[in-house]
N, C-alpha and C positions, 0 to 999 in steps of 0.2 A: 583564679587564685581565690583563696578564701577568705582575702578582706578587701576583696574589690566592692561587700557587701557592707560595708565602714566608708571604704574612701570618701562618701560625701560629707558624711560629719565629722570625719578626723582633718578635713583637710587642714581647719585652721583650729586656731587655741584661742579666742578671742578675751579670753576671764571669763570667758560665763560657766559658773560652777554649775546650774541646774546640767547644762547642756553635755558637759564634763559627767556628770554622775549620769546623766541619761545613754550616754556612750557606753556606759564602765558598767550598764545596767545591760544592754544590749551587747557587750562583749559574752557577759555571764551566760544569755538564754542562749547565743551562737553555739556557745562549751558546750553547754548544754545538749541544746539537738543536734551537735554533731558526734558527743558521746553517745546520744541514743541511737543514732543512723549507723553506730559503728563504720564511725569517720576520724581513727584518731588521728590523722595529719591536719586536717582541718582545725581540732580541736588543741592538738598541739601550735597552731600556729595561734591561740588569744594569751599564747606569753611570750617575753620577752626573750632574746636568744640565752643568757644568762638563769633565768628563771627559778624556782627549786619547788618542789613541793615535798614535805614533812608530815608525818603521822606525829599526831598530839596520843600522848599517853594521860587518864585521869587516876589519882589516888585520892579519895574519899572529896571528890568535889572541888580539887584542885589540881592544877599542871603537874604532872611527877616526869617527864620527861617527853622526848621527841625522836622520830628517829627520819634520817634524811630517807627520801623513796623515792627522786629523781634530783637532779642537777644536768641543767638545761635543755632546748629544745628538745635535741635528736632524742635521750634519754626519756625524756616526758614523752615524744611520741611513742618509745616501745614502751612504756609500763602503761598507759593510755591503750597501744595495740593489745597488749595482754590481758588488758580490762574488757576489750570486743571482742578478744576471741572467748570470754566469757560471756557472751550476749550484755553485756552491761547494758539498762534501764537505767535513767533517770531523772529527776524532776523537782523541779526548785519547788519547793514547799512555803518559804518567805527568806524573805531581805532586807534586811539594814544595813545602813553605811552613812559613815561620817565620813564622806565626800574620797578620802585615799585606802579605805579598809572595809570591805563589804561583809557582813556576817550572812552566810547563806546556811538554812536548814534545807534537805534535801531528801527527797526518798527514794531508794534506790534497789535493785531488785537484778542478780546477777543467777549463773549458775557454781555451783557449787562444787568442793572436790571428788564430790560420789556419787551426780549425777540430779543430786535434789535442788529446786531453786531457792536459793536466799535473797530474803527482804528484811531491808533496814531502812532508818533512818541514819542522818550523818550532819556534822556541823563541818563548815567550812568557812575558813578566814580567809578571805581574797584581798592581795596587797596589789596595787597598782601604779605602774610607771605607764603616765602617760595613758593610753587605750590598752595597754597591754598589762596581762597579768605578773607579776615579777615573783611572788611568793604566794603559797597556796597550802595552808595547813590544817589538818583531815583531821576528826575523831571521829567514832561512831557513839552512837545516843549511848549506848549501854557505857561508856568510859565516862560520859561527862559527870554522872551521879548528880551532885545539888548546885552544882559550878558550871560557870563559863571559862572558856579560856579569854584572857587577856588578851586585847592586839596590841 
């Protein structure tokens, strides 16, 4: 199973925040190389069964809208699968987080619809219930213009 590689530090929740965001920090690189390994069951399994993940749209350096791009596990797995049978690449570039909201830059590097590879960058909001991802919402560099999105 793919979080028999957690069960020792999830087992308990004792209030130690460091130990809390050290988890939620090692849930992220799991996502991670099992995106890269094109492993999306795996990768699908670092969110909660409810989960969602949303494309951020930017207009002139601010939020102009969202659009939903999975609602829950099973869901998150095929749009995930569909991302590997793209070869999807990717690799946390840096991290921040105030303890329940992770801000990840990431670079990422798939195949494209007419055979060329495409390389980006991308920002991602990671929301967190518990060890588990619960919300997860995407822009690419070229939307955010002179803005962040809000968590």
């Amino acid at each position: 199973m793919a979080d028999a590689h957690f069960a020792s530090v999830s087992a308990s929740d004792d209030g130690d925040t460091e130990g809390l965001i050290a988890r939620r920090r090692a849930r992220i690189r799991f996502f991670f190389e099992r995106i890269s390994a094109a492993r999306p069951a795996g990768a699908a399994d670092c969110f909660t069964e409810d989960a969602v993940v949303m494309r951020v749209s930017f207009s002139a350096g601010r939020v102009d809208g969202a659009e939903m791009v999975a609602r829950g596990r099973p869901v998150i797995r095929e749009w995930l699968s569909a991302l590997a049978d793209r070869h999807l690449s990717a690799a946390v570039v840096s991290c921040e987080t105030d303890e329940d909201v992770f801000v990840v830059r990431c670079s990422w590097s798939l195949d494209g619809f007419h055979g060329e590879r495409v390389h980006s960058t991308s920002l991602g909001i990671y929301e967190f219930e518990g060890d588990r991802i619960t919300r997860l919402r995407v822009s690419s560099a070229e939307e955010e213009g002179e803005g962040c999105p809000e968590s």
